[in-house]
C-alpha positions in Angstrom: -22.9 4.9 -22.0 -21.1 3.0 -19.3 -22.2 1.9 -16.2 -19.6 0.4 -13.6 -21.6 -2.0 -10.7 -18.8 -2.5 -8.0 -19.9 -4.5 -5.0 -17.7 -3.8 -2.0 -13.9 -3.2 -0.8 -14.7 1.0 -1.2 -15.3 0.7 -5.2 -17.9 3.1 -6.2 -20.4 2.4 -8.8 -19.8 4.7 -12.2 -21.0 6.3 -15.1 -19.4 7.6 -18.2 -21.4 9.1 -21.0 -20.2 10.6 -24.3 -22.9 12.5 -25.8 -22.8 13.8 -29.9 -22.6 17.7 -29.7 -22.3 18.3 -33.4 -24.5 21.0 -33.8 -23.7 22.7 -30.4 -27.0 21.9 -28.9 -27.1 20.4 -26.1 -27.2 22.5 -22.9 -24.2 21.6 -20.8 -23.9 19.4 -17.9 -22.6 21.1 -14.6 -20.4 19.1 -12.2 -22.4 18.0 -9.2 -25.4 17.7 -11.0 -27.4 14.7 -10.1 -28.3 11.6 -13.2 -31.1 9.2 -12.6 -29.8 6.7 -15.1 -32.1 3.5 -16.2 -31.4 0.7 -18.9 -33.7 -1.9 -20.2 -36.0 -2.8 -23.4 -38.8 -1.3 -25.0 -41.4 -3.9 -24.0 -40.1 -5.4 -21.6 -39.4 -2.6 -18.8 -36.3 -0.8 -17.4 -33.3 -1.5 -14.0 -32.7 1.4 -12.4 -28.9 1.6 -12.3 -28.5 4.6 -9.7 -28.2 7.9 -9.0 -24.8 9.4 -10.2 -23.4 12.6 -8.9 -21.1 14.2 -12.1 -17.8 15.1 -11.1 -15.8 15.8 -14.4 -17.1 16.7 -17.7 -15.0 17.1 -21.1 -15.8 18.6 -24.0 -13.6 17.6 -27.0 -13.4 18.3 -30.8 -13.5 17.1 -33.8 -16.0 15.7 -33.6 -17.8 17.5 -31.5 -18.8 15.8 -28.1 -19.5 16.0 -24.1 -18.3 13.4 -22.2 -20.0 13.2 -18.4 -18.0 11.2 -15.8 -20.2 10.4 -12.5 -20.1 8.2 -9.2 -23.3 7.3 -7.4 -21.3 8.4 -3.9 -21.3 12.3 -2.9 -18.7 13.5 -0.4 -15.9 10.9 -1.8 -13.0 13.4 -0.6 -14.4 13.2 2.6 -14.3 9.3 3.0 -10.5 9.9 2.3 -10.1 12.1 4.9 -8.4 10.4 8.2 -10.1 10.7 11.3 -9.7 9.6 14.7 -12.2 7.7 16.3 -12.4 5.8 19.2 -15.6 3.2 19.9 -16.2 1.3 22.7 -19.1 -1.6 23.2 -21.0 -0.2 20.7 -22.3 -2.3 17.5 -21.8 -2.2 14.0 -24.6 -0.2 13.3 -23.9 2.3 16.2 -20.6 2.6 15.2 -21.3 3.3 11.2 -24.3 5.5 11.9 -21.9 7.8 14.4 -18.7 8.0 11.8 -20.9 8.7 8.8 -23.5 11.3 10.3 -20.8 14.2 9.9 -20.5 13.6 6.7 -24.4 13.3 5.9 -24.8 9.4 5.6 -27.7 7.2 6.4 -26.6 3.4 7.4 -28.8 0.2 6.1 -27.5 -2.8 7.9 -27.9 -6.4 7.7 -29.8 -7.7 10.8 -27.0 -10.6 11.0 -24.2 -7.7 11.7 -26.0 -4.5 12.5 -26.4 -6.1 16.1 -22.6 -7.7 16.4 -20.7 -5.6 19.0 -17.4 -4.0 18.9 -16.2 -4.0 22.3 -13.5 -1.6 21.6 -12.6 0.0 18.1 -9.4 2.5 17.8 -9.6 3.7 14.0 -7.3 6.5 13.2 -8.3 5.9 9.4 -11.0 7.5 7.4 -14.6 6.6 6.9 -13.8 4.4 3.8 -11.4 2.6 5.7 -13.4 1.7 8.5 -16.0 0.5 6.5 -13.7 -2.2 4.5 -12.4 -3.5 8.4 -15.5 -4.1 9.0 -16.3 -5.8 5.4 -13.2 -8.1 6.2 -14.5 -8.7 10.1 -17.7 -9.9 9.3 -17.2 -11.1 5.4 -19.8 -8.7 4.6 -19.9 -6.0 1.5 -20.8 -2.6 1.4 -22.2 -0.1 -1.1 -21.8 3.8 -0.1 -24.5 5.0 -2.7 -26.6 8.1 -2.8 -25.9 9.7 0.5 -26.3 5.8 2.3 -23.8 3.1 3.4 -25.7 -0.6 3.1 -24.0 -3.7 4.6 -24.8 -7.3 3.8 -23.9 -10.1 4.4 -21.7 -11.4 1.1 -23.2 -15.3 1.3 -26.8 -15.8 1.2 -28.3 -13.7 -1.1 -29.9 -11.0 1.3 -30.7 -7.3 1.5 -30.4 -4.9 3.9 -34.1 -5.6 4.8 -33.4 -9.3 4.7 -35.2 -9.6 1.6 -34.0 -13.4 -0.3 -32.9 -12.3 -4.0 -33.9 -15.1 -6.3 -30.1 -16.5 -7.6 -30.1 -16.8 -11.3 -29.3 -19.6 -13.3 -27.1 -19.4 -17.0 -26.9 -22.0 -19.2 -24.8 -22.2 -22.3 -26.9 -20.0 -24.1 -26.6 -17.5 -21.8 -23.2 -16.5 -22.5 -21.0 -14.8 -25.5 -18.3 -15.9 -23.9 -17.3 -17.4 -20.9 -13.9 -18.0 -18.7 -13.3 -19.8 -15.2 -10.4 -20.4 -13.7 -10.1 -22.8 -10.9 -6.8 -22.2 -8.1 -5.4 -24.3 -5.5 -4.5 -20.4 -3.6 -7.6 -20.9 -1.1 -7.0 -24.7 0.2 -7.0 -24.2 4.3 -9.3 -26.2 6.3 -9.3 -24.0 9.7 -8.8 -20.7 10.6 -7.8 -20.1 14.1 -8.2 -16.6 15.8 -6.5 -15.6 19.4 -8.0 -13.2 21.6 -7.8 -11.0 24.6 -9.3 -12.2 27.6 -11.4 -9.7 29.9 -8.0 -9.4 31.9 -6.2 -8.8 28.9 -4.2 -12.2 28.3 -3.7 -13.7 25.5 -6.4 -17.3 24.6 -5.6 -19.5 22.2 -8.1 -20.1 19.3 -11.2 -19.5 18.0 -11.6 -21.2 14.7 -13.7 -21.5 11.5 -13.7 -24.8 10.1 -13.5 -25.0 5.8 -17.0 -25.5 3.8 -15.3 -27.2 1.1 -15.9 -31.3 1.0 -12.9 -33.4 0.1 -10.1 -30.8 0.6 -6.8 -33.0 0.4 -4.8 -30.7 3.2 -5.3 -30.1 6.9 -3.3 -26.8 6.9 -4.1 -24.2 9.1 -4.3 -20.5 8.7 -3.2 -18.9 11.5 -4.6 -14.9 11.8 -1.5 -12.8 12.8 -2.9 -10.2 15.3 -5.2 -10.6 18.6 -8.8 -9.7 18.2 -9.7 -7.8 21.7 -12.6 -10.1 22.4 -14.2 -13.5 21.9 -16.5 -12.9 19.8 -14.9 -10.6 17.0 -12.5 -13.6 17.0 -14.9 -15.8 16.0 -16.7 -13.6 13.4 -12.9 -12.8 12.1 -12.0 -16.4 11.9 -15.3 -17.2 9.9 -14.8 -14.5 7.6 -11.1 -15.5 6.3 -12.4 -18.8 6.1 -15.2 -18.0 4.2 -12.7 -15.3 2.0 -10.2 -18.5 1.4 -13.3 -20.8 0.7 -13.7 -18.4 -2.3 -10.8 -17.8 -3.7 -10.0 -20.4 -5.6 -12.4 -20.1 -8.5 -13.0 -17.0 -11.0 -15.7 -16.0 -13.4 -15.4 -13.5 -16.2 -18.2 -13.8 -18.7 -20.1 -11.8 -21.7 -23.9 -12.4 -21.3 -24.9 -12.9 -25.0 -28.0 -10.4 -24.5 -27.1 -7.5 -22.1 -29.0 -7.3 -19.1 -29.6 -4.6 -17.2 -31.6 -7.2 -14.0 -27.6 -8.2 -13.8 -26.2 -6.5 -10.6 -23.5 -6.4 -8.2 -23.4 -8.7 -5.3 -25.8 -11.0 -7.6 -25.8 -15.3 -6.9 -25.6 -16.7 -10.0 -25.4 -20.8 -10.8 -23.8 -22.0 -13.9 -25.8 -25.3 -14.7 -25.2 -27.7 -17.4 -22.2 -26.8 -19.6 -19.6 -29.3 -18.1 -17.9 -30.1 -14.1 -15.0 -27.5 -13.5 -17.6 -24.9 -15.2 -21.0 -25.4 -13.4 -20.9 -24.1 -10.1 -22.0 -21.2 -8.0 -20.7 -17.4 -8.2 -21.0 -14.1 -6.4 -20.5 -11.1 -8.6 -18.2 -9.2 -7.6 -18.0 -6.3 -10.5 -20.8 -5.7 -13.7 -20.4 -3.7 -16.6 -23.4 -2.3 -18.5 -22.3 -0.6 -22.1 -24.1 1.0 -24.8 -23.9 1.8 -28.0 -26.1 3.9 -30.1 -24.4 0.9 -33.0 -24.8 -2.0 -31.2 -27.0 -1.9 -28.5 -26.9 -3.2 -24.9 -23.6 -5.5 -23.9 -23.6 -6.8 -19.9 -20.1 -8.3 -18.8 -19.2 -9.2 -15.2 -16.9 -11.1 -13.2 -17.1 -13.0 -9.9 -15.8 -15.3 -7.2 -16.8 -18.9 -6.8 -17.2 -21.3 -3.8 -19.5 -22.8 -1.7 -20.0 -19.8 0.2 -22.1 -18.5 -2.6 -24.6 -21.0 -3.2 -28.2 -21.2 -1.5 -28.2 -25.2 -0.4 -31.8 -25.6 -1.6 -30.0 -25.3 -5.5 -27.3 -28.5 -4.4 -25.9 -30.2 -7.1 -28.5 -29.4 -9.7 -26.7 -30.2 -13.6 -30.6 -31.3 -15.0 -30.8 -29.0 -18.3 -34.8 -29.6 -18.0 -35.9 -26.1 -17.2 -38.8 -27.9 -15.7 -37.1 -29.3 -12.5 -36.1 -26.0 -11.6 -39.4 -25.5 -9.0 -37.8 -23.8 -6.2 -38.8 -19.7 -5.9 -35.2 -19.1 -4.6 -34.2 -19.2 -8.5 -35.0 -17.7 -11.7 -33.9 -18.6 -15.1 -34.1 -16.7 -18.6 -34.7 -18.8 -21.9 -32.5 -18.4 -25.3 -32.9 -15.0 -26.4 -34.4 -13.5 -22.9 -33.6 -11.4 -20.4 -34.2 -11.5 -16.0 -36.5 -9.0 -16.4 -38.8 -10.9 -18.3 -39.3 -13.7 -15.5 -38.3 -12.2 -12.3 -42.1 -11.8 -10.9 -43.1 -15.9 -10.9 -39.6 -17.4 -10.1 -38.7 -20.7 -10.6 -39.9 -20.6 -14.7 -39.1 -20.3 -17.7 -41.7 -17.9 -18.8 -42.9 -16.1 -22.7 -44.1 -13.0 -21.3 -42.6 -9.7 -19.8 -43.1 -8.8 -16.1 -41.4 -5.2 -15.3 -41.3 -5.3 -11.6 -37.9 -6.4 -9.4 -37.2 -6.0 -6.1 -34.8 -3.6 -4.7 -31.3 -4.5 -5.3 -28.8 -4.4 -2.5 -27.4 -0.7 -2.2 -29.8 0.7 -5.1 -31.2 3.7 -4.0 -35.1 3.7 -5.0 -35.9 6.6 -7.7 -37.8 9.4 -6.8 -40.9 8.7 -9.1 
């Protein structure tokens, strides 16, 4: 089994399971069939990973076996189609709640942009499109999961509800292997952003100013088209800015236990290894495998920056899993996983505790 946890940019969160069918007996699967599919630990509990429509199955021999292919999105032809759609002084929510109700989708929006207003929006473009204009607008990130489309801000750590996920914090024994790579590709300290005035002239520049201390350049990233208002200006200029903040630094890591409280859109800090290493990340993609052979195996890979990283965490490098007190993070001990300490953050804990909150985009099963 394979699960695929994609946060934003129209990705789709996947499955892929290969079944053994030696002896013919397993009834077969049927394409839009519906999967409730959880992972965890005997124990300790089990993450609900989603809800995963099947849209191809292939039966192959020898040996004999069924292999199920799923996406937790319904309707995905549809959020190809092209559309036109014109919206005027409406807001984000009223906007995403009118293009997705033909096609049967439910919005769950981030108070910080459900509210933002669109003064005027032409978008000959389909559903999926729209949605990743507005991701870059607002540097938000959506999930289109089980019939809904959930926006959130990327920085800060929120849900839909405005619920504060606890960030988690790896340590060198966290990881089976580990890679970051640092770039110079994201070193702009302002963005600037030229609008139309109410009378339709061109005005010179709203800008975002970097987050990044120290940067050695005062270059300036100048957006190429007119925003047609004042404010989406400003919330496009903060939004590359923020985008450029982050892309200078990469994570791609192995968890050395797999971890099924690992998701999408997840903060994570990496404390204590060594400076160029330890740092804050936002995970962008997470892979969940298993193997009948070898058991549970969590990969993922992320952006790094300032951007990602609650300010009550700072510059934290003490090892002491003691002087982590704050309830805004959660670490696992050598050989443990998040779903063992998520209920009293802040510890390092022996016991199990089963319950997490809802994870951004993760429809809740119907138990």
């Amino acid at each position: 089994m394979v699960v695929e946890l994609m946060a934003g940019g129209g990705a789709q969160d996947s499955l892929t399971i290969t079944l053994d069918d030696r002896d013919f007996k397993i009834a077969s699967p049927q394409v839009k069939d519906r999967l409730d599919v959880s992972l965890g630990y005997t124990g300790i509990g089990v993450a609900f990973m989603g809800s995963f429509e099947i849209n191809k199955v292939v039966y192959s021999f020898p040996p004999r076996s069924i292999t199920v292919f799923g996406t937790t999105a319904s309707s995905l032809n549809e959020l190809k189609t092209q559309r036109i759609r014109n919206f005027t002084d409406k807001t984000v929510e009223e906007v995403l709640a009118e293009a997705g109700r033909p096609l049967g989708f439910k919005v769950d929006i981030h108070p910080q942009i459900a509210g933002e207003k669109l003064p005027k929006l032409d978008s000959n473009t389909s559903l999926g499109s729209l949605i990743g204009r507005l991701e870059s607008s607002f540097d938000a990130v959506a999930k289109i999961s089980d019939g809904r489309i959930s926006i959130v801000p990327r920085a800060g750590g929120k849900s839909t509800s405005n619920f504060a996920q606890p960030t988690y914090i790896l340590r060198d024994y966290s990881f089976a292997d580990l890679e970051v790579t640092k770039e110079s590709r994201g070193e702009y300290a302002k963005v600037v952003a030229d609008y139309l005035d109410e009378n339709g002239n061109r005005t010179p520049g709203e800008a975002a100013v970097s987050a990044i201390t120290g940067l050695d350049t005062s270059a300036i990233f100048k957006l190429p088209n007119l925003m047609p208002s004042k404010e989406e200006a400003e919330a496009k200029a903060k939004s590359v800015m923020a985008q450029l903040d982050r892309s200078g630094d990469r994570i791609a890591a192995t968890l050395a236990a797999g971890d099924p409280w690992v998701r999408d859109l997840q903060r994570i800090v990496v404390s204590g290894i060594r400076p160029g290493v330890d740092g804050s990340y936002t995970l962008d993609a997470v892979r969940h495998s298993y193997e009948k052979s070898s058991g549970l195996r969590t990969t993922f890979s992320g952006q790094g920056g300032v951007n990602g990283l609650a300010s009550e965490f700072g510059s934290l490098t003490n090892t002491d899993a003691g002087a982590i007190s704050n309830n805004a993070f959660v670490q696992a001990g050598p050989g443990q996983v998040f779903g063992e300490v998520l209920g009293p953050a802040g510890t390092v804990l022996p016991g199990s505790n089963t319950s997490t909150p809802r994870l951004i985009g993760a429809p809740i099963p119907n138990q």
